[in-house]
PDB file of N, CA, C and O in Angstrom:
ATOM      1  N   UNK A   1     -79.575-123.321 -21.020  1.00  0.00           N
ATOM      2  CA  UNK A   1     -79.246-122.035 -21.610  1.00  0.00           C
ATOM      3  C   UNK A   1     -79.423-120.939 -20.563  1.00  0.00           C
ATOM      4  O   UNK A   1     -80.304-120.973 -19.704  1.00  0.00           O
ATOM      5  N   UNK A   2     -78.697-120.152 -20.670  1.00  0.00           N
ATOM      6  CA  UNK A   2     -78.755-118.984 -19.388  1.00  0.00           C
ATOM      7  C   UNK A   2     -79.468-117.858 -20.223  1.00  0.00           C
ATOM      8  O   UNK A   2     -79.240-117.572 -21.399  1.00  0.00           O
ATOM      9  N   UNK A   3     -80.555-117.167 -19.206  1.00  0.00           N
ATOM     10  CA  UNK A   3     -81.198-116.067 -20.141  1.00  0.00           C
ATOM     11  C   UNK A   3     -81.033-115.210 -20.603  1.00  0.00           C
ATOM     12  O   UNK A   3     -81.928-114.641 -21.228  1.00  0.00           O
ATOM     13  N   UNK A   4     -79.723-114.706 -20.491  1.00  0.00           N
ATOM     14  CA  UNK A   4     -79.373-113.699 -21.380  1.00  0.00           C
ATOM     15  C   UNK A   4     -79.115-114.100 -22.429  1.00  0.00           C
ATOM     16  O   UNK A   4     -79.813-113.511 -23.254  1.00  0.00           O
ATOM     17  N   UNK A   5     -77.961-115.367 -23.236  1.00  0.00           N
ATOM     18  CA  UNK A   5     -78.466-116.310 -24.455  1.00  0.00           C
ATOM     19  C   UNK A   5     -80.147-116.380 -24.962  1.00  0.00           C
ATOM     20  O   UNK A   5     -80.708-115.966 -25.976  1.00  0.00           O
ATOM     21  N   UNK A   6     -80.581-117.023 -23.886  1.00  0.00           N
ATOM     22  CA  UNK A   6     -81.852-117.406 -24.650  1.00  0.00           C
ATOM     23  C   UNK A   6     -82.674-115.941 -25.082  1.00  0.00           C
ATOM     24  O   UNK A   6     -83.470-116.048 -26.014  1.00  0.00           O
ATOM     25  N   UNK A   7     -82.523-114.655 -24.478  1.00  0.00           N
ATOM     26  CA  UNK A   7     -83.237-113.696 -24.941  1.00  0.00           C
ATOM     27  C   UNK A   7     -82.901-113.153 -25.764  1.00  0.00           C
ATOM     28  O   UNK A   7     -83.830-112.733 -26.453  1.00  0.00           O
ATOM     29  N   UNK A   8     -81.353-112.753 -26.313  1.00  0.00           N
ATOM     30  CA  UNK A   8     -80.357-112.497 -27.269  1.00  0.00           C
ATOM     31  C   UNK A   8     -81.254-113.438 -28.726  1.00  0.00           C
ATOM     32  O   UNK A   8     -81.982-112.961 -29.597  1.00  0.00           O
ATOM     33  N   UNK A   9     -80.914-114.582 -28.550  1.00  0.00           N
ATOM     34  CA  UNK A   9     -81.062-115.255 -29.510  1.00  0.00           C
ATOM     35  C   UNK A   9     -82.385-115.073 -30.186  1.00  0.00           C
ATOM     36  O   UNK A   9     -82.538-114.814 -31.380  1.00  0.00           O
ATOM     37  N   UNK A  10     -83.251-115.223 -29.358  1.00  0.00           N
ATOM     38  CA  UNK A  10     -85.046-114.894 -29.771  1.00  0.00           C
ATOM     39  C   UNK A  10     -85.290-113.683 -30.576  1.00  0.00           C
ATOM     40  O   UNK A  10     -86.002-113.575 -31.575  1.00  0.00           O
ATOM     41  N   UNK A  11     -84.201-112.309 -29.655  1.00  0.00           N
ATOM     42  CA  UNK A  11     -84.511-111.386 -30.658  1.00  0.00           C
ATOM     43  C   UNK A  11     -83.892-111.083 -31.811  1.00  0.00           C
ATOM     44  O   UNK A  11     -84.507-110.527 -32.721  1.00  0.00           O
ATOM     45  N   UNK A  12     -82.719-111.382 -31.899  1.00  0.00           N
ATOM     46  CA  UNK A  12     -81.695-110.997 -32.578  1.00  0.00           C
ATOM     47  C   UNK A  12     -82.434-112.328 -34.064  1.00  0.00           C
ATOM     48  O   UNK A  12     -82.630-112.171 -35.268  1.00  0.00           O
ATOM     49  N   UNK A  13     -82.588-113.271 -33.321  1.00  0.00           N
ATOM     50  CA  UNK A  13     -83.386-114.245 -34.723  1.00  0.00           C
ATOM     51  C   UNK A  13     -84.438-113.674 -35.523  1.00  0.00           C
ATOM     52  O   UNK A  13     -84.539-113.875 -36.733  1.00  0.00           O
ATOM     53  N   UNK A  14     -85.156-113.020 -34.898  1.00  0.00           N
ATOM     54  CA  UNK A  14     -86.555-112.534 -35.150  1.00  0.00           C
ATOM     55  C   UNK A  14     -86.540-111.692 -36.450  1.00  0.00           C
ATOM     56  O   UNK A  14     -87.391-111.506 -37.320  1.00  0.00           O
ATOM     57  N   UNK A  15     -84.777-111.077 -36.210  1.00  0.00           N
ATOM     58  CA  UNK A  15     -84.751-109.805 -36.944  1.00  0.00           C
ATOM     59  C   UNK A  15     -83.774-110.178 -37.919  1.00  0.00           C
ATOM     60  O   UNK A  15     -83.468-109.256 -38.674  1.00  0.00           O
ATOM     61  N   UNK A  16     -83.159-111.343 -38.129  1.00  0.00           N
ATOM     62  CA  UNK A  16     -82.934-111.910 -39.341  1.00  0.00           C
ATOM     63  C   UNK A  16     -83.328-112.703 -39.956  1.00  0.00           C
ATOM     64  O   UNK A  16     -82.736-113.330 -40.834  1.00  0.00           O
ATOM     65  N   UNK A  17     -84.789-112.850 -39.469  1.00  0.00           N
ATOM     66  CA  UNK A  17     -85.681-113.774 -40.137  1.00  0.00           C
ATOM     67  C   UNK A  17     -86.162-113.146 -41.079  1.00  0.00           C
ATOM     68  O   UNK A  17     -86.246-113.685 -42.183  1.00  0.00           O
ATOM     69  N   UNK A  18     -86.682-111.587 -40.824  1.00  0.00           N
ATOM     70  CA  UNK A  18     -86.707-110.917 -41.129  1.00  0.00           C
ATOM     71  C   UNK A  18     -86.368-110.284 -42.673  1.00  0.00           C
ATOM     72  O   UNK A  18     -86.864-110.311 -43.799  1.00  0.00           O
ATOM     73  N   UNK A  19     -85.064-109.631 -41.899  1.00  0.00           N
ATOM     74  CA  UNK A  19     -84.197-109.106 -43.061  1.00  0.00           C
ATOM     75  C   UNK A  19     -83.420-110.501 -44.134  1.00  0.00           C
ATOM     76  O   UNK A  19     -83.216-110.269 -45.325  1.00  0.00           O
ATOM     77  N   UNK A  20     -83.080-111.793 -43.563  1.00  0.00           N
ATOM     78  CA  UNK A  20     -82.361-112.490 -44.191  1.00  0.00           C
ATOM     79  C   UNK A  20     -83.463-113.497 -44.869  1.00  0.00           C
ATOM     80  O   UNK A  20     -83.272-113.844 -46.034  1.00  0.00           O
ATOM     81  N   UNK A  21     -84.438-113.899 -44.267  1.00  0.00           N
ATOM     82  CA  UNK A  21     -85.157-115.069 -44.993  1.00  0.00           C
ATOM     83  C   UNK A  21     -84.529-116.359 -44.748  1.00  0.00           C
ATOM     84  O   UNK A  21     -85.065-117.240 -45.421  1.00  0.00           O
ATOM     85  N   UNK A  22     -83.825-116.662 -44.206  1.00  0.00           N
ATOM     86  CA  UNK A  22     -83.224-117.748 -43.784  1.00  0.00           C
ATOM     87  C   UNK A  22     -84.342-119.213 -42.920  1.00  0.00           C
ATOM     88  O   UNK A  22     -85.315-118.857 -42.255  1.00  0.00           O
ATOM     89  N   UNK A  23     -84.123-120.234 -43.020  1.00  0.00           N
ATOM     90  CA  UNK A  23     -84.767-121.225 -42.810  1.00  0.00           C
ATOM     91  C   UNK A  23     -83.726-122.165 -42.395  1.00  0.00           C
ATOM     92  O   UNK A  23     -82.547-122.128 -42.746  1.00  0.00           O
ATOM     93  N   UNK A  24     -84.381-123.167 -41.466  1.00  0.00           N
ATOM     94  CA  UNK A  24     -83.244-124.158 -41.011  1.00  0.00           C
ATOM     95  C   UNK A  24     -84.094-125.655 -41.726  1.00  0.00           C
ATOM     96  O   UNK A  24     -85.306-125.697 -41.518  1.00  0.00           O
ATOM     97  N   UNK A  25     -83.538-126.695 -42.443  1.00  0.00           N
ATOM     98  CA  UNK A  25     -84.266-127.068 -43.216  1.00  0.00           C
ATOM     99  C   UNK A  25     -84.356-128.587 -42.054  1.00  0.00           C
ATOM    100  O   UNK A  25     -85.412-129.220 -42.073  1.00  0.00           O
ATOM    101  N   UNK A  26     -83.361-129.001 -41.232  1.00  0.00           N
ATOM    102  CA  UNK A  26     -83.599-129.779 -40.587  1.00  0.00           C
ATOM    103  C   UNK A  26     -82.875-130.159 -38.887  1.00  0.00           C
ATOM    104  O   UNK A  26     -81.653-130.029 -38.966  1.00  0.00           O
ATOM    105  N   UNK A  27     -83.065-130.337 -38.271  1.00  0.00           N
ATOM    106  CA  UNK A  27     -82.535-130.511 -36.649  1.00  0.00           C
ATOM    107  C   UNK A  27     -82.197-132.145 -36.636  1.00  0.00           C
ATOM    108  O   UNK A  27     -81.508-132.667 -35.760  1.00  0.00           O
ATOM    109  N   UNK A  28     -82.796-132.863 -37.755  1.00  0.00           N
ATOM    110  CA  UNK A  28     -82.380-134.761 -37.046  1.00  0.00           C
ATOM    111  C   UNK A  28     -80.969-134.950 -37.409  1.00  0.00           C
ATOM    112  O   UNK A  28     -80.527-135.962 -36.865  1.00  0.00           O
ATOM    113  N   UNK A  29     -80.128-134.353 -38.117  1.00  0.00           N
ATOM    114  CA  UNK A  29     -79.309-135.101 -38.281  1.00  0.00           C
ATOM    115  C   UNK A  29     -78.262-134.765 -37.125  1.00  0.00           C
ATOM    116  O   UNK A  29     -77.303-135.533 -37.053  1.00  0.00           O
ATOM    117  N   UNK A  30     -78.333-133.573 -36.090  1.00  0.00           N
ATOM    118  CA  UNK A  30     -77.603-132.856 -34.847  1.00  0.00           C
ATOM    119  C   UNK A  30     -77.538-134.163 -34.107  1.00  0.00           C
ATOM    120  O   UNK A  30     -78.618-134.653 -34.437  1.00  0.00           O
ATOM    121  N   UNK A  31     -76.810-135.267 -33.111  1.00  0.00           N
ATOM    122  CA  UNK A  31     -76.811-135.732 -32.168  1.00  0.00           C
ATOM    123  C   UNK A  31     -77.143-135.012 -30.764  1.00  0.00           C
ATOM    124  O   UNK A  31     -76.631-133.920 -30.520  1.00  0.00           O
ATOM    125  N   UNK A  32     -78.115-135.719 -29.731  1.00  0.00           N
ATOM    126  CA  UNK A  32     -78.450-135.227 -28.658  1.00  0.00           C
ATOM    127  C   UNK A  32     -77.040-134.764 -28.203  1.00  0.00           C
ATOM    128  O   UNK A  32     -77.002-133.541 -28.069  1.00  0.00           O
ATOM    129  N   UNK A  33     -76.326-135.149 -28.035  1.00  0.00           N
ATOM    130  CA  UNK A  33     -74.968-135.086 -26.645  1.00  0.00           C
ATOM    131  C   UNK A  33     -74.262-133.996 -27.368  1.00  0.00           C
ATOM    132  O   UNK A  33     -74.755-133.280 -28.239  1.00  0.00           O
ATOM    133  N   UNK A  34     -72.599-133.941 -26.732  1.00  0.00           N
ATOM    134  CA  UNK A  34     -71.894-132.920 -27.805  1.00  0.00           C
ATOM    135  C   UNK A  34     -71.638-133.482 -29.385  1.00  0.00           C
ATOM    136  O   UNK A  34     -71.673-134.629 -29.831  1.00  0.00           O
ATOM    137  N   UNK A  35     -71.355-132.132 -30.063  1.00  0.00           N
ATOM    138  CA  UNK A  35     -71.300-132.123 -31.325  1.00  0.00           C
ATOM    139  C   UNK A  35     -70.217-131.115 -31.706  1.00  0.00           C
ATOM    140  O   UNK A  35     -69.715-130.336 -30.896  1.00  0.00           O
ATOM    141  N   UNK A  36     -69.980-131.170 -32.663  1.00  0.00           N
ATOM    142  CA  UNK A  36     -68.968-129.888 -33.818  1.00  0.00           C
ATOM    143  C   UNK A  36     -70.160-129.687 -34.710  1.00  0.00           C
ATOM    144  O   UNK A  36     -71.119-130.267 -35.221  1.00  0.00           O
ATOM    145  N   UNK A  37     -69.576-128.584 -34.605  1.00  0.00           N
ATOM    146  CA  UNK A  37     -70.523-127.328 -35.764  1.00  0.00           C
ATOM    147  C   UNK A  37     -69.441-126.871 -36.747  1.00  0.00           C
ATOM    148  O   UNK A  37     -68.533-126.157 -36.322  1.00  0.00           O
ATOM    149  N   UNK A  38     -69.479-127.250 -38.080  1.00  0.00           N
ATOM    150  CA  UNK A  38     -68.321-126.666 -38.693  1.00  0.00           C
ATOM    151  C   UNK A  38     -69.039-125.824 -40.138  1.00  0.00           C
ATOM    152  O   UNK A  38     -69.614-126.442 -41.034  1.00  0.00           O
ATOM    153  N   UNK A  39     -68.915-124.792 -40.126  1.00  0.00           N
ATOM    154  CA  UNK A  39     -69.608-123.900 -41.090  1.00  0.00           C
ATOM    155  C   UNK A  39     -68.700-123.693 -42.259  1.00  0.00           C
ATOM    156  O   UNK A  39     -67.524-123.566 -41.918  1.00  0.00           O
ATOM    157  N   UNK A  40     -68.900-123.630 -43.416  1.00  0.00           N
ATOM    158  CA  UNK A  40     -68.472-123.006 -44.379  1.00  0.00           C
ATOM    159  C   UNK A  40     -68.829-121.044 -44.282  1.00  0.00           C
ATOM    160  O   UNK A  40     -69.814-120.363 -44.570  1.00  0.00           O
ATOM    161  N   UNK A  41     -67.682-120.778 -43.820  1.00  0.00           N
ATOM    162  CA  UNK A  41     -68.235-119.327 -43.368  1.00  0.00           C
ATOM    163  C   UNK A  41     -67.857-118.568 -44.827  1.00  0.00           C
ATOM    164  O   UNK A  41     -66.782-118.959 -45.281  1.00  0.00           O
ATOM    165  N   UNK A  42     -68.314-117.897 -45.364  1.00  0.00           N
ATOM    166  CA  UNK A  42     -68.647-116.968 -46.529  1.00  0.00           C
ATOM    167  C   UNK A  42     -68.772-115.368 -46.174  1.00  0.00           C
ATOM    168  O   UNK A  42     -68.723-114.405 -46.940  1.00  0.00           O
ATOM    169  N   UNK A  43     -68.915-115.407 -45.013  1.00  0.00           N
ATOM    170  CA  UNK A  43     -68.900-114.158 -44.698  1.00  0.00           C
ATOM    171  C   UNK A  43     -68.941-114.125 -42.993  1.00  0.00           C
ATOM    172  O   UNK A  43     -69.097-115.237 -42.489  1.00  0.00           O
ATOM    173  N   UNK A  44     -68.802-112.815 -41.911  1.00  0.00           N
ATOM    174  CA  UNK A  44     -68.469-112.771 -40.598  1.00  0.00           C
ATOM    175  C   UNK A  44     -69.802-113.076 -40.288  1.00  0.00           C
ATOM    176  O   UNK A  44     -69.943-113.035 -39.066  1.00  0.00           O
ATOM    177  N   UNK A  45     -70.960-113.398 -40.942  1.00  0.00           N
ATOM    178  CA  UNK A  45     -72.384-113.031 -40.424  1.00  0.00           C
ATOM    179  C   UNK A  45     -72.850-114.594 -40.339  1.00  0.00           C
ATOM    180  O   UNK A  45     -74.026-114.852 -40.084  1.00  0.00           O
ATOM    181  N   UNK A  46     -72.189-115.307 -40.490  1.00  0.00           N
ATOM    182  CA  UNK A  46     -72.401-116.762 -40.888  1.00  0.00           C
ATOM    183  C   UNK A  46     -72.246-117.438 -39.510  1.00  0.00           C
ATOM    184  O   UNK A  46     -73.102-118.321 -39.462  1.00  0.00           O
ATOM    185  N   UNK A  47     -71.568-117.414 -38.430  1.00  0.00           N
ATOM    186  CA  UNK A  47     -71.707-117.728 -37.076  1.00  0.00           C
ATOM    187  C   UNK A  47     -73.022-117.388 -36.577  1.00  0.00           C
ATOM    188  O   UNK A  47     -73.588-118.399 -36.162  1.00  0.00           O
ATOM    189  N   UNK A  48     -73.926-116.018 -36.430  1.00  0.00           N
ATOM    190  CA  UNK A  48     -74.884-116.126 -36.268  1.00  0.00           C
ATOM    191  C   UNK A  48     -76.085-116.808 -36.361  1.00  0.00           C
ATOM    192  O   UNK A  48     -77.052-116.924 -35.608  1.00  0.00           O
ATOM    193  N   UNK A  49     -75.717-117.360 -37.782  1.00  0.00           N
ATOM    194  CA  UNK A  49     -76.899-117.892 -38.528  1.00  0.00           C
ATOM    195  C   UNK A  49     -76.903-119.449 -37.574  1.00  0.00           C
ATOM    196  O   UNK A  49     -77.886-120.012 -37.092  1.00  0.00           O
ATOM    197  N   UNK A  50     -75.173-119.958 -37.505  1.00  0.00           N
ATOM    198  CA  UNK A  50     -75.257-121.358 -36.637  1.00  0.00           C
ATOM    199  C   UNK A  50     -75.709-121.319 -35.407  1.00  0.00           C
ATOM    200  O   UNK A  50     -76.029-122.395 -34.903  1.00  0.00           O
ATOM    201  N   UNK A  51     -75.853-120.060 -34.605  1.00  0.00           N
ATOM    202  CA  UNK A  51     -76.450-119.853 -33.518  1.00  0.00           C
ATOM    203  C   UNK A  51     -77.622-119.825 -33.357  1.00  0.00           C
ATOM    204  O   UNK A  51     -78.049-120.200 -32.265  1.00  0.00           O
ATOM    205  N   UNK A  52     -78.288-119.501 -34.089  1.00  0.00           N
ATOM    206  CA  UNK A  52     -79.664-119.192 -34.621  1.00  0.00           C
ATOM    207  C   UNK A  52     -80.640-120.829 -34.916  1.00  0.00           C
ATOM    208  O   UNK A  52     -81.843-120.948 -34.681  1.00  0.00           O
ATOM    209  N   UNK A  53     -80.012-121.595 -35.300  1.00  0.00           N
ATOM    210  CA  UNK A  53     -80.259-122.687 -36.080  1.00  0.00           C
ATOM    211  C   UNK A  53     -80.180-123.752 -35.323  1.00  0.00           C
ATOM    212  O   UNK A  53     -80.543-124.855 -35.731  1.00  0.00           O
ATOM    213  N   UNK A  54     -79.638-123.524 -33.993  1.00  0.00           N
ATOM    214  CA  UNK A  54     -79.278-124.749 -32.873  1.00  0.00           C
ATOM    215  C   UNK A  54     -80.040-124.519 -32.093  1.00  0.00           C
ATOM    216  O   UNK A  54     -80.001-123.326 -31.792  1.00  0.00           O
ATOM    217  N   UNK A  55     -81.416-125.564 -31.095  1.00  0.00           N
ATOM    218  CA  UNK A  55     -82.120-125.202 -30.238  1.00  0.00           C
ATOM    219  C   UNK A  55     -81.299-125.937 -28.846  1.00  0.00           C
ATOM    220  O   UNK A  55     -81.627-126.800 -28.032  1.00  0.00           O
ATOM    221  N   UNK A  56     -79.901-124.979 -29.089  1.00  0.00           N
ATOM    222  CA  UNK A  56     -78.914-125.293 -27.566  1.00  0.00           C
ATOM    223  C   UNK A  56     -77.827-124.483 -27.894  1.00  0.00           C
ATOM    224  O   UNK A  56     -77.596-124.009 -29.006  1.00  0.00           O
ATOM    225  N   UNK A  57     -77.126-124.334 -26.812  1.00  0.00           N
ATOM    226  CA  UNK A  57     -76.320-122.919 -26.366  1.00  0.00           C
ATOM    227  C   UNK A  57     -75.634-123.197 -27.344  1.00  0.00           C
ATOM    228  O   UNK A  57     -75.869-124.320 -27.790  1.00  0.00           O
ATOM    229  N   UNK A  58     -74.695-122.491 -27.989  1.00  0.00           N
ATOM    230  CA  UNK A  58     -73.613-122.629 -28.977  1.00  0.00           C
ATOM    231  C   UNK A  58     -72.185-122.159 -27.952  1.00  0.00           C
ATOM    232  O   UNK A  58     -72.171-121.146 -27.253  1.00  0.00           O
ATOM    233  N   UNK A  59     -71.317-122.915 -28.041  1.00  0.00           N
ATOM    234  CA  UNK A  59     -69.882-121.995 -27.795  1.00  0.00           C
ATOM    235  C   UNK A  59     -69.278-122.480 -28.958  1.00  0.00           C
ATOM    236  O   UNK A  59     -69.253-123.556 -29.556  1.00  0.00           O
ATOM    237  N   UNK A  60     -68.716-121.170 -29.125  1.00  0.00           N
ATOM    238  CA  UNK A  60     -67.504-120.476 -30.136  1.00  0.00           C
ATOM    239  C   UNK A  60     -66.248-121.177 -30.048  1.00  0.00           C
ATOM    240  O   UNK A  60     -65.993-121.089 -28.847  1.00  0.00           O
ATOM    241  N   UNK A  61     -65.204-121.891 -30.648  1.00  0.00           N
ATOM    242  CA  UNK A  61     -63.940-121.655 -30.695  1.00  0.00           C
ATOM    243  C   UNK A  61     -63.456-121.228 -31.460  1.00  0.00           C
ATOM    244  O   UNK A  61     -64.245-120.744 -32.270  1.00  0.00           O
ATOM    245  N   UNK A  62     -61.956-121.051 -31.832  1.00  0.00           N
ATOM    246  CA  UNK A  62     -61.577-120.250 -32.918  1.00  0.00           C
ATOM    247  C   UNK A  62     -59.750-120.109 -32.460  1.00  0.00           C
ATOM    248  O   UNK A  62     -59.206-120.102 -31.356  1.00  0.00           O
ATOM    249  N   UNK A  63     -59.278-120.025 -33.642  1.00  0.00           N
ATOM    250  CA  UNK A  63     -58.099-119.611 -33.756  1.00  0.00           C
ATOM    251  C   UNK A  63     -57.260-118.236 -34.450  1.00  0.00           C
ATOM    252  O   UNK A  63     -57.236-118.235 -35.681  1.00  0.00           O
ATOM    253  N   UNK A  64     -56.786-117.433 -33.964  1.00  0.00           N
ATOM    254  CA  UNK A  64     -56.596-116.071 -34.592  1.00  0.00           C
ATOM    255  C   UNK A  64     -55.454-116.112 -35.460  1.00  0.00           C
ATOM    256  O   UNK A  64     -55.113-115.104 -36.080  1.00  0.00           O
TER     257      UNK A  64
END
């Protein structure tokens, strides 16, 4: 992780731990290597939360 990620993330978590109450209920079922992250997004704030919840860099894709 490069430190501007890793410092982003620490604080920016801190403060929707915060305000959101959010909990990650488990990490075993993630595979070590690559993975897909596929969210049921409900709202624009919902990428964060998958960022938040992964103890490894996240990249984004997306289609407009």
């Amino acid at each position: 992780m490069t430190p501007f990620y890793r410092n982003c993330i620490a604080v920016v978590s801190r403060i929707f731990r915060v305000l959101f109450r959010y909990r990650v209920v488990t990490h075993g079922s993630v595979p070590v290597g690559g993975a897909v992250c596929c969210a049921n997004h409900t709202s624009w704030i919902d990428p964060l939360f998958v960022a938040f919840s992964q103890r490894r860099q996240v990249h984004f894709m997306g289609k407009v």
